[in-house]
N, C-alpha and C positions, 0 to 999 in steps of 0.2 A: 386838341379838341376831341371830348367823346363824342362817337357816330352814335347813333342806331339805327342796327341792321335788319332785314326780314331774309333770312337765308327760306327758300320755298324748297322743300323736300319730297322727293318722287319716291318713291316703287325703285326696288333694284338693291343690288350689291354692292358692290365696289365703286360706283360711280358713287351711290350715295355714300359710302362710308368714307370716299375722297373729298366730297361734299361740306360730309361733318367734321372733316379731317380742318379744312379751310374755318369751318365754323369757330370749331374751338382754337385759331391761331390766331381768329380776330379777338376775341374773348381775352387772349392774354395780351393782347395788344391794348387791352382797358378800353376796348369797344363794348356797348352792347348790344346783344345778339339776340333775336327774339326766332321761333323755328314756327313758319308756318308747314305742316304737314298734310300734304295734299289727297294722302292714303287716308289719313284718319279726320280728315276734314269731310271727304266722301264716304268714308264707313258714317261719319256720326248724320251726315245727313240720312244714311239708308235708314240708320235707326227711328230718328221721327220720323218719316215719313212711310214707317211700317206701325209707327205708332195711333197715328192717325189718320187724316187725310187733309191735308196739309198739301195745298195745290203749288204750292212754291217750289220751284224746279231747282236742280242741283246747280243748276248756273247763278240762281239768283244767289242760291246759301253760300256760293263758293264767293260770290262778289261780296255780300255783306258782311262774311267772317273777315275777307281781307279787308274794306276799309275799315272796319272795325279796329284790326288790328294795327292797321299803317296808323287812323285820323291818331286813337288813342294815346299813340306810344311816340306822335313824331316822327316816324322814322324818315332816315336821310339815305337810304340807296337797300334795294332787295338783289338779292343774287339768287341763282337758280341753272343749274346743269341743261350744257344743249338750250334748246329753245321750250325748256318745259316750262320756266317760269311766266314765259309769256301765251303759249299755246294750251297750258292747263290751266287759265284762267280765262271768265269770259271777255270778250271785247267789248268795248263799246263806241259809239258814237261821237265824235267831235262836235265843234261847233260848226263845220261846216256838212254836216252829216254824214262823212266820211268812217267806217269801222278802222279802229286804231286800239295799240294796243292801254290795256288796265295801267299800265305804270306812265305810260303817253298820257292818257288825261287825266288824271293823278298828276303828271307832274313830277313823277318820282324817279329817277333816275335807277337803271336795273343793268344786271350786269349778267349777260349770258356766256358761263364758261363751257369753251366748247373739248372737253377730251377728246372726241372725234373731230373731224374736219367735218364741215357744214356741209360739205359736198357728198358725205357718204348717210349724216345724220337724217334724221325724221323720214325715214325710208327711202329717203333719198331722194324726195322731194322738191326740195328745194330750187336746185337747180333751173327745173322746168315751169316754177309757178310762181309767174312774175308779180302777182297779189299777197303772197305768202314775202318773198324778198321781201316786198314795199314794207309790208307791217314791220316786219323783223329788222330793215333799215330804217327806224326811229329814232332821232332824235335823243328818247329818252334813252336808250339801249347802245350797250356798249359790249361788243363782243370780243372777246378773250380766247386768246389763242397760242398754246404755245410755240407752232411755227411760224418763222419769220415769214417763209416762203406764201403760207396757208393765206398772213394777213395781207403780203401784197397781194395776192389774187383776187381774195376778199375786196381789198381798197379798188383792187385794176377792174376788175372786170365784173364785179359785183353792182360795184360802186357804193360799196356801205361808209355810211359817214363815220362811224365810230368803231375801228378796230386797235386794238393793242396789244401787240405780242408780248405774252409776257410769261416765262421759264415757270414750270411745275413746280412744284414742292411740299412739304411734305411735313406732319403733327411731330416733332420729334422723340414725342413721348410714345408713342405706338412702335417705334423703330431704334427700342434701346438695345446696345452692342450686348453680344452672350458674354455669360460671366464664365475665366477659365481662359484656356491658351486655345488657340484657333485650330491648332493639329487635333484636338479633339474631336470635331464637326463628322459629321458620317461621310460624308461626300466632298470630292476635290471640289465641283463643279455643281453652283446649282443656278437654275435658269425659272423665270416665270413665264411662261408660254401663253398660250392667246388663239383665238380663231383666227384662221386666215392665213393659214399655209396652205401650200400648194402640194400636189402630187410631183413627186419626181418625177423627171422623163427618165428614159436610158441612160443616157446620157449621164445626168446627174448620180444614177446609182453606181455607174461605173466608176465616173470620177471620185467619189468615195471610198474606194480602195486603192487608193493613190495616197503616196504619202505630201503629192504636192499638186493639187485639185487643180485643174485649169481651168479658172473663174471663168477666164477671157473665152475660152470657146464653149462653156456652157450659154454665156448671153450672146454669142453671136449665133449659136444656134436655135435659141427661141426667137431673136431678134427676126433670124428669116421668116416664119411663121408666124410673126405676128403683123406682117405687111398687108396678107389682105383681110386680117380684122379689122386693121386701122382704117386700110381704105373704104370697106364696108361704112363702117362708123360713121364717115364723110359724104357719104354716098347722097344726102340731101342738103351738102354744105352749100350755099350760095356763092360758089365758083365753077371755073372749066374740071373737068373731070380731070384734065393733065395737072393743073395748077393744086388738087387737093393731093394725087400720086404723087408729087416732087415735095411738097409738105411733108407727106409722111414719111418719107425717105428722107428726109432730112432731118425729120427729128430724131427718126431712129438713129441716126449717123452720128447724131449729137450725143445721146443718151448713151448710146456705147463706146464714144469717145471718153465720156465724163458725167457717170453716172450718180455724182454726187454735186449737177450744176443744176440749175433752176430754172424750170419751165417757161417761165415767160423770160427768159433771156433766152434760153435757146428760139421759142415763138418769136421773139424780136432780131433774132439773126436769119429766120428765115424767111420773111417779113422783107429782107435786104437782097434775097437771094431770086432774081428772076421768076419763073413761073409759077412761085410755089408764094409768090409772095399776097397774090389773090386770094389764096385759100389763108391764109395766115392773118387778112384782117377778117375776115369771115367767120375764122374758126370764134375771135376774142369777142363775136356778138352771139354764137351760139355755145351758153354755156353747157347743157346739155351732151352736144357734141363734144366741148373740149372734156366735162368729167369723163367723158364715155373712153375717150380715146387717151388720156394721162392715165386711168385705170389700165388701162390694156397696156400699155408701155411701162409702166412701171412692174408688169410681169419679169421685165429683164432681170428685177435686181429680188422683186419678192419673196422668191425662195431660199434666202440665203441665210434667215434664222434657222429653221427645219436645218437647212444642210450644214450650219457649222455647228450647231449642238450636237448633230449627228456624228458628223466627222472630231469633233473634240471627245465625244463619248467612246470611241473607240479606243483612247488612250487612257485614260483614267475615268475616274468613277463618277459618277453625275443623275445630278436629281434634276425633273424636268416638274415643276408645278402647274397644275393646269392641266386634266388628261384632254386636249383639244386637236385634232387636226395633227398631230403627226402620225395616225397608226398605219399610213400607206408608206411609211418611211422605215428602211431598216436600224430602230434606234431601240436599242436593248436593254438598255439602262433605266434605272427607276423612275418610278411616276409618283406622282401627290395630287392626290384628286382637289380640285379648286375648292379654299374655304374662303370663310368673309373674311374682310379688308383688312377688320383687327385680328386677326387669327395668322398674316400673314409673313409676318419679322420670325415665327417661330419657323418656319418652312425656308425661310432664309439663312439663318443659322444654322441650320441644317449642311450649310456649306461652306467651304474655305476660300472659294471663290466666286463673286455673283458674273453673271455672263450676263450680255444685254445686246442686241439686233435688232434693230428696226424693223419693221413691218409695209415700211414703204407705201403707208397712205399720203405721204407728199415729201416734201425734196429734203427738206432743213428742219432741227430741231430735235429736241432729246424729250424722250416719254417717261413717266414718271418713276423705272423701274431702277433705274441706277440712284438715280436719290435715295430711294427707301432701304437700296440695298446697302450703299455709303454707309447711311444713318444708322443701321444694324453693323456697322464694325467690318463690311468685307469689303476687301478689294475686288475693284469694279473692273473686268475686260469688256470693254465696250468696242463691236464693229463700226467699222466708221461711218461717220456722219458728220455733214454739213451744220455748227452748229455748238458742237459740243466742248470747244474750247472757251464758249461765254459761259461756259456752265464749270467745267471744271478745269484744272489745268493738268493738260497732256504730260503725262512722263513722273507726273509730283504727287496729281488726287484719282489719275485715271488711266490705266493703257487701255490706249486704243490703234485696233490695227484694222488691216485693209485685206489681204488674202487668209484662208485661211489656215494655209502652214505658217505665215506669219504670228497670228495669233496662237495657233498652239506654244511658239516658242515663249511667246511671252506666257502664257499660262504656266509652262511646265519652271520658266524662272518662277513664276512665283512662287509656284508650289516645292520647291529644293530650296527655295530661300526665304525662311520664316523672314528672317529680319527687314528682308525688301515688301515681302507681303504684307505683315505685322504696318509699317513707315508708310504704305501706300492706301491701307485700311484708314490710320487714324488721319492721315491730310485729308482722304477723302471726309472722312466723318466731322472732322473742324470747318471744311469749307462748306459740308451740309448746316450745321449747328451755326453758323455765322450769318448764312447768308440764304440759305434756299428752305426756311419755316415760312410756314403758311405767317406766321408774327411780321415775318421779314417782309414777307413779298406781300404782305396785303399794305405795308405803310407805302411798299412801291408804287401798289395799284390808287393808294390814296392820294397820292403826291403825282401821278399824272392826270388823275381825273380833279385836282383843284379841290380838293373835297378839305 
């Protein structure tokens, strides 16, 4: 059955160009896809109404371009990045006079993809503004999310009726492999970088002149120092002041045990744990407090792209894209200033091998960078994460390791051995091309929403 789509497009870079990425994989999936553009939806009202005097407000023009668009063409579901498809259009009124959102009374079934996690998106609002949830848990609205973790928290403690985890992926045509033998590439190692590293402590500069880092007492030493931000954090949790201290010692306890387990399982063990168990059903009604305090504990592990790029760069040659957030880090090695989305398979190629480390905005799940990198013909060393064996398989389409003199060794095999390099390139790039095209995963996304 063909759909048709209203894909609503923002403002931006790479988010929109993953956007349109999605766009045209429904397009070859013999959907059709109609683009409402919400930049030039607002420019062309600025034009009439520089035209004339035209008392009609931008809200009005922006609701009558879309029903226009949706009544005209039938469409059967809109998509839109984050919650822009439903916050850059106006709202209106139910039948019980309730503000609800445009696709709500319409009728029309919308699908908000979230690349970030709702807890850090729309300024971060969300969390605190229980009017903004309500709208944004509709009914019509089904929110998308590539961590599993993200959407049980979303389903637990949100309480949003409609979440679906569902793995990134990627235009295949925008990430075709370089023409030519891969020893060719200028660089062993190339990496896409991002905001949102941290400053090294002592500690961590030191341990970089180590030929075998010790992970373990870099997180036991932030872990000390992060006890009484946590308890701060807590400091108006609706429990005993004892019962929030033993919470937060105990999650820390968890997190450094097993920093690739999941928050609200660890929340649920400590829930079981005497005094700490007060503050533990307290924390799951103050969401607020828990973004506040899984932000700050997830410090343990956030630094660990910056430091193993770092520490990998030290042995061979490596391209970092993205000039962002490492320049308080001793990393000496090349930089590629950030281009647009389709610009970026050329920057990849650039390498013999793509590097990929979480950024530790939540527990589980894999970000979109080792797909695009696959898909461009390199073999992927991916740090590990909870997550990444539904996506590719360990040892055949991806290495992935855990410390990291571990990962170097695996790096430096692959780089002395084309043929294991070369066998680990093209599995990856087969199990990208079969299974994880925006073609593929949108029949996924059709086939659990009933469509």
């Amino acid at each position: 059955m063909q759909l048709t789509i209203i894909g609503i497009l923002h403002s931006g870079t790479n988010s929109r160009g993953i956007l349109e990425a999605m766009l045209r994989g429904i397009e070859k999936a013999g959907h059709r896809v109609l683009r409402f553009d919400l930049p030039a939806v607002v420019a062309e009202f600025q034009q009439q109404s520089g035209k004339d005097d035209a008392a009609a407000s931008l809200s009005d023009h922006l609701l009558n371009r879309f029903l226009e668009t949706a009544r005209s063409n039938n469409v059967n579901l809109s998509i839109g990045m984050w919650s822009i498809g439903v916050l850059g259009l106006p709202r209106l009124k139910n039948k019980q006079g309730n503000i609800r959102s445009l696709h709500e009374v319409l009728g029309l079934p919308h699908l908000l993809y979230w690349i970030d996690s709702p807890w850090l998106a729309q300024g971060k609002t969300i969390p605190g503004d229980e009017a903004l949830r309500d709208l944004l848990n509709s009914p019509a609205h089904v929110h998308l999310t590539m961590s599993t973790s993200t959407a049980e928290e979303l389903a637990g403690l949100w309480k949003w009726r409609n979440v679906l985890p569902i793995d990134y992926a990627v235009d295949e045509d925008m990430f075709p492999p370089a023409q030519g033998n891969s020893d060719e590439a200028e660089y062993d190692l190339v990496m896409a970088n991002a905001v949102g590293n941290p400053s090294p402590t002592e500690l961590m500069l030191r341990e970089l002149e180590s030929d075998r880092p010790d992970v373990d007492a870099i997180r036991r030493d932030l872990a000390v120092n992060l006890v009484e931000p946590c308890v701060r954090i807590l400091e108006k949790l609706a429990a005993p002041a004892d019962s929030r201290k033993d919470l937060v010692q105990a999650l820390i306890d968890q997190r450094l045990a097993d920093p690739h387990g999941s928050t609200l399982a660890f929340l649920a063990q400590a829930a079981k744990k005497g005094s700490a168990a007060e503050a533990a059903d307290a924390l799951t009604l103050d969401l607020i407090s828990y973004r506040n305090l899984m932000r700050t504990m997830r410090k343990m592990d956030s630094w660990r792209r910056a430091f193993d790029v770092v520490y990998f760069s030290r042995h061979c040659s490596t391209l970092v894209i993205g000039d962002n957030s490492l320049d308080d880090w001793p990393y000496k090695e090349a930089v590629a200033p950030s281009v647009p989305y389709e610009d970026l398979a050329q920057q990849y190629r650039r390498g013999r091998v793509g590097l990929n480390v979480m950024r530790w905005q939540d527990d589980a799940g894999l970000n979109i960078k080792p797909l695009e990198m696959a898909c461009c013909g390199l073999p992927v060393l991916q740090g590990k994460r909870a997550g990444v064996e539904r996506v590719f398989e360990l040892d055949k389409e991806v290495l992935m390791y855990d410390l990291p003199h571990e990962g170097l060794a695996k790096l430096q095999e692959l780089l002395t051995d084309p043929e294991r390099r070369n066998a680990l390139a093209q599995a990856g790039r087969a199990r990208v091309l079969r299974e994880h095209t925006w073609t593929a995963r949108f029949s996924q996304i059709v086939s659990a929403l009933g469509l």
